[in-house]
PQR file with spaces between the fields and no chain letter, atoms N, CA, C, O and H, PARSE charges and radii, in Angstrom:
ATOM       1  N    UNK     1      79.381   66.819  -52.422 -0.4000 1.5000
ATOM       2  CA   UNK     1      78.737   66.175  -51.296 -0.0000 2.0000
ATOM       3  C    UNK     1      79.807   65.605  -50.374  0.5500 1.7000
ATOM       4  O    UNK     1      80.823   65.083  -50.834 -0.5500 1.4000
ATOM       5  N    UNK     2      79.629   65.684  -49.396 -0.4000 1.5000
ATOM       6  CA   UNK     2      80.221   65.598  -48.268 -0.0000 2.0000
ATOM       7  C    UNK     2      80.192   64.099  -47.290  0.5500 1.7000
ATOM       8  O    UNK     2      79.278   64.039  -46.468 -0.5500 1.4000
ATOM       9  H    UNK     2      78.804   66.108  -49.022  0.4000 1.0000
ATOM      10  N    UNK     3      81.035   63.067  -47.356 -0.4000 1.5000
ATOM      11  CA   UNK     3      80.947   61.948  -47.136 -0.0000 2.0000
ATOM      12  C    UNK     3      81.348   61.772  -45.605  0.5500 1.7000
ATOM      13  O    UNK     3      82.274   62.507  -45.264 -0.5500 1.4000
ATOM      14  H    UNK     3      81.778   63.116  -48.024  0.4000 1.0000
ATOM      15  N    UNK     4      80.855   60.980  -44.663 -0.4000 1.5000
ATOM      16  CA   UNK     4      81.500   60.787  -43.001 -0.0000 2.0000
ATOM      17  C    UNK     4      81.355   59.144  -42.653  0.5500 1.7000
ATOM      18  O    UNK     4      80.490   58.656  -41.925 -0.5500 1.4000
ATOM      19  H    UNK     4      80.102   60.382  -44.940  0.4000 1.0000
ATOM      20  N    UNK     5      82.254   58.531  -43.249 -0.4000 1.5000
ATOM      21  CA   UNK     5      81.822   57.326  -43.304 -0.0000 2.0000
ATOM      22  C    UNK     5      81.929   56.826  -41.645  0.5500 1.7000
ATOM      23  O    UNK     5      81.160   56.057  -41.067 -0.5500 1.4000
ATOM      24  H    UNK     5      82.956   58.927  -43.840  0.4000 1.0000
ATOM      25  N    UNK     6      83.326   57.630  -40.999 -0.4000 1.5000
ATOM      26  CA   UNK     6      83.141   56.879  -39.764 -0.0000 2.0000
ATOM      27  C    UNK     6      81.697   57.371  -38.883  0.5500 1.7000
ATOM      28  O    UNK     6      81.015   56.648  -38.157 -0.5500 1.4000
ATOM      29  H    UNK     6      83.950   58.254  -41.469  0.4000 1.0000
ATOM      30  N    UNK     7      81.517   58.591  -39.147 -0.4000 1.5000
ATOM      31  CA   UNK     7      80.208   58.674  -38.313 -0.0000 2.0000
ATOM      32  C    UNK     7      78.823   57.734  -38.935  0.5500 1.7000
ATOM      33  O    UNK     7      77.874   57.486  -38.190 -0.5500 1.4000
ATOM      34  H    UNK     7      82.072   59.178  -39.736  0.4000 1.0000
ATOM      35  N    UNK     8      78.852   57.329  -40.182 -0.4000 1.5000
ATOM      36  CA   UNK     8      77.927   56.428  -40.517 -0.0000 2.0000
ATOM      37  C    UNK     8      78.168   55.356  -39.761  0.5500 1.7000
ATOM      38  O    UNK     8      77.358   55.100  -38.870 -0.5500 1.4000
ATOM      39  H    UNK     8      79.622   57.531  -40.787  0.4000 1.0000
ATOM      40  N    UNK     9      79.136   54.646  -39.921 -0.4000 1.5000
ATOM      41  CA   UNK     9      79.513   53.435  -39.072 -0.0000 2.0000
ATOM      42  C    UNK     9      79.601   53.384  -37.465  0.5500 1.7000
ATOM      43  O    UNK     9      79.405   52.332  -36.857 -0.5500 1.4000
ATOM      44  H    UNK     9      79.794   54.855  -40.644  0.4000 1.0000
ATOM      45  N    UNK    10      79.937   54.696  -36.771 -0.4000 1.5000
ATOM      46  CA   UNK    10      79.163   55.109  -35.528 -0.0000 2.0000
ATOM      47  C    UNK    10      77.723   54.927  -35.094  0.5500 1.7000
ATOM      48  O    UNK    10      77.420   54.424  -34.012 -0.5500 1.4000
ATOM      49  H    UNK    10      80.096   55.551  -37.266  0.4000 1.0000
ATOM      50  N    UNK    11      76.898   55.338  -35.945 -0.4000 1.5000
ATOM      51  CA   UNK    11      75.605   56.027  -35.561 -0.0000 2.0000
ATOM      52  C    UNK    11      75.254   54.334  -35.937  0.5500 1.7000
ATOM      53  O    UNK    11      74.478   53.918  -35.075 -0.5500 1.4000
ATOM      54  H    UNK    11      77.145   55.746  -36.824  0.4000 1.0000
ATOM      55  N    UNK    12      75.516   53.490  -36.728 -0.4000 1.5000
ATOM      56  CA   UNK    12      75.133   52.328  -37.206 -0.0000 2.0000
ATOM      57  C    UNK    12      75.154   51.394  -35.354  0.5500 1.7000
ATOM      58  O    UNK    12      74.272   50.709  -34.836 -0.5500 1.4000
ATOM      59  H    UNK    12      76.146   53.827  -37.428  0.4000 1.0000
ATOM      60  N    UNK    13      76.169   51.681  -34.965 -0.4000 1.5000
ATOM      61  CA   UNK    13      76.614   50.961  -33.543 -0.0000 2.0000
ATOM      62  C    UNK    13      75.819   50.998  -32.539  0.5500 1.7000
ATOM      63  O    UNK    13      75.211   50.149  -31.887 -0.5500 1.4000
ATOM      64  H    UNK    13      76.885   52.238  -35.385  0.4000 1.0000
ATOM      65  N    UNK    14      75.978   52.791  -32.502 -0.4000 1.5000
ATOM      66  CA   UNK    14      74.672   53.188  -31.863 -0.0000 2.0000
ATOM      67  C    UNK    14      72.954   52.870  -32.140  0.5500 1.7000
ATOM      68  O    UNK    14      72.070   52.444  -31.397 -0.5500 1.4000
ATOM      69  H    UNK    14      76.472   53.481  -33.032  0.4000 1.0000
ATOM      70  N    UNK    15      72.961   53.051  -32.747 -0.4000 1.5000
ATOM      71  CA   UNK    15      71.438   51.801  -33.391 -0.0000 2.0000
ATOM      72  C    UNK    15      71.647   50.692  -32.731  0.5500 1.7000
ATOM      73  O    UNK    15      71.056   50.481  -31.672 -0.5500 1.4000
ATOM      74  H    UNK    15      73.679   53.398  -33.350  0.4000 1.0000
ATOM      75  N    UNK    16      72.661   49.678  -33.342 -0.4000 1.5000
ATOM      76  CA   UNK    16      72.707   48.303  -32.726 -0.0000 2.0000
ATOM      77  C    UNK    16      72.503   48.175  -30.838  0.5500 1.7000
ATOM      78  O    UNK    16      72.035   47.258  -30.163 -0.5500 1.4000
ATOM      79  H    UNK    16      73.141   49.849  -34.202  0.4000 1.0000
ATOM      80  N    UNK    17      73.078   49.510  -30.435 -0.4000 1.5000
ATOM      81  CA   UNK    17      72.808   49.405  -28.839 -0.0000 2.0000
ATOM      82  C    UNK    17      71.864   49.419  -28.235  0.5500 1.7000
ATOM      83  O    UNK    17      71.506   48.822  -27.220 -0.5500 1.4000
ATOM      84  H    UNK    17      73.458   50.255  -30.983  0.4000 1.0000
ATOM      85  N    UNK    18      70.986   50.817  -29.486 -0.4000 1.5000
ATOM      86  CA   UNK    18      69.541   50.527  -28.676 -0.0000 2.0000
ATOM      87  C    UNK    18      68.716   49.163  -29.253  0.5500 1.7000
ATOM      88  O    UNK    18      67.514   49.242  -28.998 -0.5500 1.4000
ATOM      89  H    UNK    18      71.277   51.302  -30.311  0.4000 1.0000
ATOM      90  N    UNK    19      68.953   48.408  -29.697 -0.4000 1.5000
ATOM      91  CA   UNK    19      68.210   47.053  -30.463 -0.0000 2.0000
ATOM      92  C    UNK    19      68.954   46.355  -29.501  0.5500 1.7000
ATOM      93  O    UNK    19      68.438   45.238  -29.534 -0.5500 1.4000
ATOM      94  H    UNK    19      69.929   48.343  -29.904  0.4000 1.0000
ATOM      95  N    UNK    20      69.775   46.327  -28.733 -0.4000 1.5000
ATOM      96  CA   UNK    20      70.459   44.963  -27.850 -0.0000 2.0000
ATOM      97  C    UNK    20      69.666   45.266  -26.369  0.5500 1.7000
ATOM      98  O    UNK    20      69.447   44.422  -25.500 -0.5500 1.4000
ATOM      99  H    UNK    20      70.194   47.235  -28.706  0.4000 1.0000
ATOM     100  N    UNK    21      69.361   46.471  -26.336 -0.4000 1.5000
ATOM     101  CA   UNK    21      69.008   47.508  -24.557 -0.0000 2.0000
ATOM     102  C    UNK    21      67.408   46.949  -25.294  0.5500 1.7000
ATOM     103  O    UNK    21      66.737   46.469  -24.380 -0.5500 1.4000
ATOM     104  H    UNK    21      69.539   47.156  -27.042  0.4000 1.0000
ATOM     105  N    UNK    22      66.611   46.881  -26.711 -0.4000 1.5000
ATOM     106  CA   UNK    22      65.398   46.469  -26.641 -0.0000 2.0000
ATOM     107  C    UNK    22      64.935   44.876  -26.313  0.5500 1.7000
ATOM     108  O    UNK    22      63.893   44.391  -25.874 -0.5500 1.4000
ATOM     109  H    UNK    22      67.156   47.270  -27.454  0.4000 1.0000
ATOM     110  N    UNK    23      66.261   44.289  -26.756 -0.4000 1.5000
ATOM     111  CA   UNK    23      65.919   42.723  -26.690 -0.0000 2.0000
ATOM     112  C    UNK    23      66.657   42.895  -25.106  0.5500 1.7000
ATOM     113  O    UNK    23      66.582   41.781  -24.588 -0.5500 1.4000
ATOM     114  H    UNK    23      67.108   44.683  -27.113  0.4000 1.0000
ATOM     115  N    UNK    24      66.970   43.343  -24.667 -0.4000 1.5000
ATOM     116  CA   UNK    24      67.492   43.049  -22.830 -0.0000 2.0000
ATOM     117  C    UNK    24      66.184   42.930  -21.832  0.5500 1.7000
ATOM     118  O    UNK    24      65.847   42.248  -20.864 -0.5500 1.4000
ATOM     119  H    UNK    24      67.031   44.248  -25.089  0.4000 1.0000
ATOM     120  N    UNK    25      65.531   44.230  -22.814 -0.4000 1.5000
ATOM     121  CA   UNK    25      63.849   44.283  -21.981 -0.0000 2.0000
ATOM     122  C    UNK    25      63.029   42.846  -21.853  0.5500 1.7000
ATOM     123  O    UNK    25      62.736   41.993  -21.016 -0.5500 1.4000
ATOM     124  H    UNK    25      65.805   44.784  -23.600  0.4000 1.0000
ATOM     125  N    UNK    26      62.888   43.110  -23.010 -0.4000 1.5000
ATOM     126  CA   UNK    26      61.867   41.448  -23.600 -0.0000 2.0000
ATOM     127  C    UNK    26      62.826   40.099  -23.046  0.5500 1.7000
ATOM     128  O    UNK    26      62.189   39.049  -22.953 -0.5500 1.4000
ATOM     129  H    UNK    26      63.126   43.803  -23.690  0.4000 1.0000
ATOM     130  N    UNK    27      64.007   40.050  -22.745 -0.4000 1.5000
ATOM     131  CA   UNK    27      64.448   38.503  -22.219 -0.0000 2.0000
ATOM     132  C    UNK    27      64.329   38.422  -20.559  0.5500 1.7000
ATOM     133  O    UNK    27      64.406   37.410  -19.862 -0.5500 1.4000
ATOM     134  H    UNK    27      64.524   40.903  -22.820  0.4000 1.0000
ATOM     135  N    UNK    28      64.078   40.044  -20.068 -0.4000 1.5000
ATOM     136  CA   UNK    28      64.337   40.709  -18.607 -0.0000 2.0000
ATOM     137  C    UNK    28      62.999   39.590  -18.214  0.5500 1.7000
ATOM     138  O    UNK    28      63.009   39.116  -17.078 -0.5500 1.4000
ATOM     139  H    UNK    28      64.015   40.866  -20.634  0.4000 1.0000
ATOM     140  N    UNK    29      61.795   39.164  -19.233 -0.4000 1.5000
ATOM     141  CA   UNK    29      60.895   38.526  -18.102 -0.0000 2.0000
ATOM     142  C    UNK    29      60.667   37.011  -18.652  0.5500 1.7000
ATOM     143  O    UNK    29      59.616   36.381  -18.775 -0.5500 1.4000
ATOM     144  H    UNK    29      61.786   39.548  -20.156  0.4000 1.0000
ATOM     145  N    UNK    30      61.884   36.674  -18.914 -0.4000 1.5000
ATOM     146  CA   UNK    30      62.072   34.829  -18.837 -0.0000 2.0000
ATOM     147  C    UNK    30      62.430   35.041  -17.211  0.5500 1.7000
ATOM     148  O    UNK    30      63.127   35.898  -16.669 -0.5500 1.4000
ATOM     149  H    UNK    30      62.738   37.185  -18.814  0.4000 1.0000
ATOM     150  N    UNK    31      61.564   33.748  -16.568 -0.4000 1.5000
ATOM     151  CA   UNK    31      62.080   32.984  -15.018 -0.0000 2.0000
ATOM     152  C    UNK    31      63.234   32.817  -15.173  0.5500 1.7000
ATOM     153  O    UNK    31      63.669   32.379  -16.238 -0.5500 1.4000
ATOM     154  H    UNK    31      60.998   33.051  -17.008  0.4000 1.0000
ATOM     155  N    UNK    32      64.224   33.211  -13.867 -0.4000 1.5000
ATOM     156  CA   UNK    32      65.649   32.912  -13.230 -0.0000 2.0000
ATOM     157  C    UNK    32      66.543   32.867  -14.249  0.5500 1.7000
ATOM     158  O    UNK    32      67.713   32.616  -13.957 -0.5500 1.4000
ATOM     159  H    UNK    32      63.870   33.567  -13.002  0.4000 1.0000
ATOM     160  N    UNK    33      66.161   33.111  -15.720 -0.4000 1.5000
ATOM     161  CA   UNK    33      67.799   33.488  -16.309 -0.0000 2.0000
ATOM     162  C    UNK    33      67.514   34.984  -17.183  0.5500 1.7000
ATOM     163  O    UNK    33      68.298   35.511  -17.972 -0.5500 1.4000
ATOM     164  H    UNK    33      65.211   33.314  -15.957  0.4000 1.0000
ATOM     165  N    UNK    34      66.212   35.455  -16.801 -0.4000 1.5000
ATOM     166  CA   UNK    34      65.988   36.679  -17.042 -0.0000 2.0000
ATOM     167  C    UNK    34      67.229   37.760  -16.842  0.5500 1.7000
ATOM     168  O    UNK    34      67.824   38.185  -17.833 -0.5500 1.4000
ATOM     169  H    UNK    34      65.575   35.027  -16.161  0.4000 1.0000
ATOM     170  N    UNK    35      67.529   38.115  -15.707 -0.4000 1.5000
ATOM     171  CA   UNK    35      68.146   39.252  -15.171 -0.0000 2.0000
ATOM     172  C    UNK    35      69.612   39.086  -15.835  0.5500 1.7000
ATOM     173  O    UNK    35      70.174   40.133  -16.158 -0.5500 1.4000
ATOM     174  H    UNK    35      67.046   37.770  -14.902  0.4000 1.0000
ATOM     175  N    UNK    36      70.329   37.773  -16.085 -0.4000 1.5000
ATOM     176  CA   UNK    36      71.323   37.571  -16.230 -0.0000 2.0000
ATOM     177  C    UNK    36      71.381   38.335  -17.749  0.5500 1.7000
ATOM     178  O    UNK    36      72.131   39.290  -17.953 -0.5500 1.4000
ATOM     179  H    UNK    36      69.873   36.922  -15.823  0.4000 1.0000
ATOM     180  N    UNK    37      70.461   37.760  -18.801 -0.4000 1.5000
ATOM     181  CA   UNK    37      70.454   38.561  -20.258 -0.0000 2.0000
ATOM     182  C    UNK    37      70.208   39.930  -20.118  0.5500 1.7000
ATOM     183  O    UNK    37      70.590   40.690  -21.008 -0.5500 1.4000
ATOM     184  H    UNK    37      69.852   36.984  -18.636  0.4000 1.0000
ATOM     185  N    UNK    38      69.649   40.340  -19.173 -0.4000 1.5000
ATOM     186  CA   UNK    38      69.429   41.692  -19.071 -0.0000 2.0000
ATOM     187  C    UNK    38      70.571   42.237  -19.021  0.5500 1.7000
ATOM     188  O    UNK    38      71.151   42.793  -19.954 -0.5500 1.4000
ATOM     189  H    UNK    38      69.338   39.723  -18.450  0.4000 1.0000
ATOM     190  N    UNK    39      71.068   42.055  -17.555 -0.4000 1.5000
ATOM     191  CA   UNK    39      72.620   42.713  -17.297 -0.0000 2.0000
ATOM     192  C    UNK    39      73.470   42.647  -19.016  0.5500 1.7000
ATOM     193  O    UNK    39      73.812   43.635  -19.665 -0.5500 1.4000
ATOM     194  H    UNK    39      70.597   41.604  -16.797  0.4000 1.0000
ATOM     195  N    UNK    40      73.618   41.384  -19.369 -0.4000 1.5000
ATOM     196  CA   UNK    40      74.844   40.980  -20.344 -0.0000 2.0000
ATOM     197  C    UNK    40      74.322   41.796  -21.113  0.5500 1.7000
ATOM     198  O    UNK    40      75.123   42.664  -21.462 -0.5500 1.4000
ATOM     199  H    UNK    40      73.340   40.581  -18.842  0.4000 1.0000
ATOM     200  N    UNK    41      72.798   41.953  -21.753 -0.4000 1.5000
ATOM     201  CA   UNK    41      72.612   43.157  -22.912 -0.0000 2.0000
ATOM     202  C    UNK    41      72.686   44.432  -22.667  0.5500 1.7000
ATOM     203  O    UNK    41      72.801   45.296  -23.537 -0.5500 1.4000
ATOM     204  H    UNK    41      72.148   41.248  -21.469  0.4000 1.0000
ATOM     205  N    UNK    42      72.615   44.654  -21.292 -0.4000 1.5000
ATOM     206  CA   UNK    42      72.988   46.246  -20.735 -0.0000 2.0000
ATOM     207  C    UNK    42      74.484   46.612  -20.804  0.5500 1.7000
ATOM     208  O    UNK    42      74.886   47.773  -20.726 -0.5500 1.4000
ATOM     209  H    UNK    42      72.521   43.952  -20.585  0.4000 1.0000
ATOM     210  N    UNK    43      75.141   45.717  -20.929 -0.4000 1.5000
ATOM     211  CA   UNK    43      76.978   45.798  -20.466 -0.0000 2.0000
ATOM     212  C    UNK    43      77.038   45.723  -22.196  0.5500 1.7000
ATOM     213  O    UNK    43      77.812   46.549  -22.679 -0.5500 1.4000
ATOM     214  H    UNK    43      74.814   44.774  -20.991  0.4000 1.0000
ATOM     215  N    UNK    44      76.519   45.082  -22.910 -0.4000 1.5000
ATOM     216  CA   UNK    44      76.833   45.260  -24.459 -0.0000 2.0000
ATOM     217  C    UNK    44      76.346   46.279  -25.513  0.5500 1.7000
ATOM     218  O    UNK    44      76.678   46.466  -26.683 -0.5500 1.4000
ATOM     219  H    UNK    44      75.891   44.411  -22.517  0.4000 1.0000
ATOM     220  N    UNK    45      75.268   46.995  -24.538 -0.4000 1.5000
ATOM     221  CA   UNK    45      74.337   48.121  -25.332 -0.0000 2.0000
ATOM     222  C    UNK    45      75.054   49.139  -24.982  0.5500 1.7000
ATOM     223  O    UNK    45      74.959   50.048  -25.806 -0.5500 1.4000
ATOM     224  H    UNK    45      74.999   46.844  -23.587  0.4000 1.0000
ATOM     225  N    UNK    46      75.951   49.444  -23.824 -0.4000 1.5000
ATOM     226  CA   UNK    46      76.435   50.372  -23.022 -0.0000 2.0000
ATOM     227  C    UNK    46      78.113   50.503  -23.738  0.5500 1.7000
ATOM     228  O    UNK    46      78.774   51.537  -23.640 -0.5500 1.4000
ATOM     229  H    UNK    46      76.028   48.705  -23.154  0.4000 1.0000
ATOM     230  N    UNK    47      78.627   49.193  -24.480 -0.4000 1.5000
ATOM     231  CA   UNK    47      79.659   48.969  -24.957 -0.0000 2.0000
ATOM     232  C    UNK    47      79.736   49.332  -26.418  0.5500 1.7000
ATOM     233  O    UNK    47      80.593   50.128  -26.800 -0.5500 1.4000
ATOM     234  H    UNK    47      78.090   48.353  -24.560  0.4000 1.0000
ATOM     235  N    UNK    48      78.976   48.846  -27.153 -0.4000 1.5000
ATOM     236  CA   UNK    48      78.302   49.507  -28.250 -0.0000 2.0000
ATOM     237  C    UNK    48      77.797   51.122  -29.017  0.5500 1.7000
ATOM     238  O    UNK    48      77.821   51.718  -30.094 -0.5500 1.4000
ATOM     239  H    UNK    48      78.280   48.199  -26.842  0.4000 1.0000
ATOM     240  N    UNK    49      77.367   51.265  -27.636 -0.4000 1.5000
ATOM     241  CA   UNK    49      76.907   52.945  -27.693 -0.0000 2.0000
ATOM     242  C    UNK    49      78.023   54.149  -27.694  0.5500 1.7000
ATOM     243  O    UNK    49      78.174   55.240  -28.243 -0.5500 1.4000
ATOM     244  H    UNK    49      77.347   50.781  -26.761  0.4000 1.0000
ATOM     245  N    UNK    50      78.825   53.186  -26.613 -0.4000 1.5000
ATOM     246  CA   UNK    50      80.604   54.191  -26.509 -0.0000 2.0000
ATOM     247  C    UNK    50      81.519   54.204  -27.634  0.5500 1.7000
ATOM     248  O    UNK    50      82.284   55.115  -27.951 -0.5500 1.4000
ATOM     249  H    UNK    50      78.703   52.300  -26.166  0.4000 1.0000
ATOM     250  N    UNK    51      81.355   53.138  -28.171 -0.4000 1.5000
ATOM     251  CA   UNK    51      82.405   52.793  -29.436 -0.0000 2.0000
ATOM     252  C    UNK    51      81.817   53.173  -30.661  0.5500 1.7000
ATOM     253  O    UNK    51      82.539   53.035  -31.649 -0.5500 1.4000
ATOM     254  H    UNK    51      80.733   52.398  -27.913  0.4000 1.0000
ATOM     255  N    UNK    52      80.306   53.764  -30.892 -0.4000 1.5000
ATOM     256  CA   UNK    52      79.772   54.243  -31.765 -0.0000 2.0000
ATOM     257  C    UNK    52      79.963   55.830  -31.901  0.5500 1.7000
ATOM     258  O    UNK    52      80.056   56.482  -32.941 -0.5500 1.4000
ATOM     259  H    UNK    52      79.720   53.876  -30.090  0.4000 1.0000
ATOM     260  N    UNK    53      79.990   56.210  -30.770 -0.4000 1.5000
ATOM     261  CA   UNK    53      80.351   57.634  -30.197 -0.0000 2.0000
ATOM     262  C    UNK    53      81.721   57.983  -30.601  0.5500 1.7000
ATOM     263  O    UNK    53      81.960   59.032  -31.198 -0.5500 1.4000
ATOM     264  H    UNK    53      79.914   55.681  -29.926  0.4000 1.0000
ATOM     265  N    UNK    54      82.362   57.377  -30.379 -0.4000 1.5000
ATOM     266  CA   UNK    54      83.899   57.446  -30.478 -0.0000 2.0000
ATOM     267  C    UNK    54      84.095   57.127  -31.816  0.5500 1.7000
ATOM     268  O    UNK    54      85.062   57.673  -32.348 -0.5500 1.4000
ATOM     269  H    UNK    54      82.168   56.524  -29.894  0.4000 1.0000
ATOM     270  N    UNK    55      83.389   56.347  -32.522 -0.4000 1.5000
ATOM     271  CA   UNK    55      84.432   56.303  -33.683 -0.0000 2.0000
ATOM     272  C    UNK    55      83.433   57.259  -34.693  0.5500 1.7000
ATOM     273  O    UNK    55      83.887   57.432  -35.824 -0.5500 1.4000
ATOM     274  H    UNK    55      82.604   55.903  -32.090  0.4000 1.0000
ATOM     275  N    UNK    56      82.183   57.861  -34.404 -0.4000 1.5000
ATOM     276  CA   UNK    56      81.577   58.464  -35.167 -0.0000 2.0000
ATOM     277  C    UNK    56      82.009   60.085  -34.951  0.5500 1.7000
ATOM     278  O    UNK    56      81.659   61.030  -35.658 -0.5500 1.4000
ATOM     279  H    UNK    56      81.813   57.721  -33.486  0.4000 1.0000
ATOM     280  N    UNK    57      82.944   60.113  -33.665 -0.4000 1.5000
ATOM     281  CA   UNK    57      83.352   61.614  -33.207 -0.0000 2.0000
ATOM     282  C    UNK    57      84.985   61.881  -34.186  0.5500 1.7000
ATOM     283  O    UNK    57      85.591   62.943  -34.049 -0.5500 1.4000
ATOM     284  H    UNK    57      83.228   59.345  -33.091  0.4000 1.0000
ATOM     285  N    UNK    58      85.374   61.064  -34.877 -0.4000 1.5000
ATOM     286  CA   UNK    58      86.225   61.043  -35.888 -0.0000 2.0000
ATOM     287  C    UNK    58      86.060   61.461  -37.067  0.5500 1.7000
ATOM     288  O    UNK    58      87.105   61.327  -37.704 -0.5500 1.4000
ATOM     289  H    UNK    58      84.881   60.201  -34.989  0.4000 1.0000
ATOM     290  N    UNK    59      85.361   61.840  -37.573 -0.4000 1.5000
ATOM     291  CA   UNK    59      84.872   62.629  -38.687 -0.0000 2.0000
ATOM     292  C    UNK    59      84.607   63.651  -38.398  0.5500 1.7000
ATOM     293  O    UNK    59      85.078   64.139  -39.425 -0.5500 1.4000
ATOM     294  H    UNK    59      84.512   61.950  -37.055  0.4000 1.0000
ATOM     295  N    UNK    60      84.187   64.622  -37.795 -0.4000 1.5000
ATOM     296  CA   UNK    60      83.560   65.873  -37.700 -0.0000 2.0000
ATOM     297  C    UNK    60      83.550   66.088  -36.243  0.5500 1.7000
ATOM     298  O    UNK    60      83.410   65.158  -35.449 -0.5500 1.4000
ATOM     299  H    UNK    60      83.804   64.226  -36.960  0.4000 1.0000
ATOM     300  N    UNK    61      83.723   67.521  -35.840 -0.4000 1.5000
ATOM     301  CA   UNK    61      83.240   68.075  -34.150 -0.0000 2.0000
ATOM     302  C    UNK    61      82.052   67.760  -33.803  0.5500 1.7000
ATOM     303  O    UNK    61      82.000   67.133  -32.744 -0.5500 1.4000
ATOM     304  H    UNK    61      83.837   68.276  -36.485  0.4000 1.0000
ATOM     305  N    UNK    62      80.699   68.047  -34.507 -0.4000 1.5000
ATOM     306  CA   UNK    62      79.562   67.962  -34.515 -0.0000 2.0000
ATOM     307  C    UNK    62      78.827   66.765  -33.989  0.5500 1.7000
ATOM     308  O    UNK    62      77.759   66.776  -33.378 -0.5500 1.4000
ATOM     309  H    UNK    62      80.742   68.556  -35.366  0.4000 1.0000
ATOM     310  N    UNK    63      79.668   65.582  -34.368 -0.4000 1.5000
ATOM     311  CA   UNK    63      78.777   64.293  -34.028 -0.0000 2.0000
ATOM     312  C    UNK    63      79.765   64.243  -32.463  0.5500 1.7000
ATOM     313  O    UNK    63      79.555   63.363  -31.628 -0.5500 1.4000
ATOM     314  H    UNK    63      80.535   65.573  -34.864  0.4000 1.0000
């Protein structure tokens, strides 16, 4: 059996991005400090998602 730990720990990141891009939605409609959590969870879901990519593209061509 065939082990890819960095792409486990990738794809794990990637998860966490879309769970930060879901809670960005739901804080998007608090009054006047809405937009601000939005942005900051969009800039961290977007940061997250790249570094999951990248370190999960270290194991194998495929991922």
């Amino acid at each position: 059996m065939v082990k890819y730990p960095n792409a486990a720990s990738g794809i794990k990141k990637m998860f966490l991005s879309r769970m930060v891009g879901i809670i960005g939605v739901v804080l998007a409609f608090i009054p006047f400090i809405g937009p601000f959590f939005t942005l900051v969870c969009a800039i961290a879901a977007t940061i997250f998602n790249v570094w999951g990519i990248l370190e999960a593209s270290k194991d194998h061509n495929g991922y």
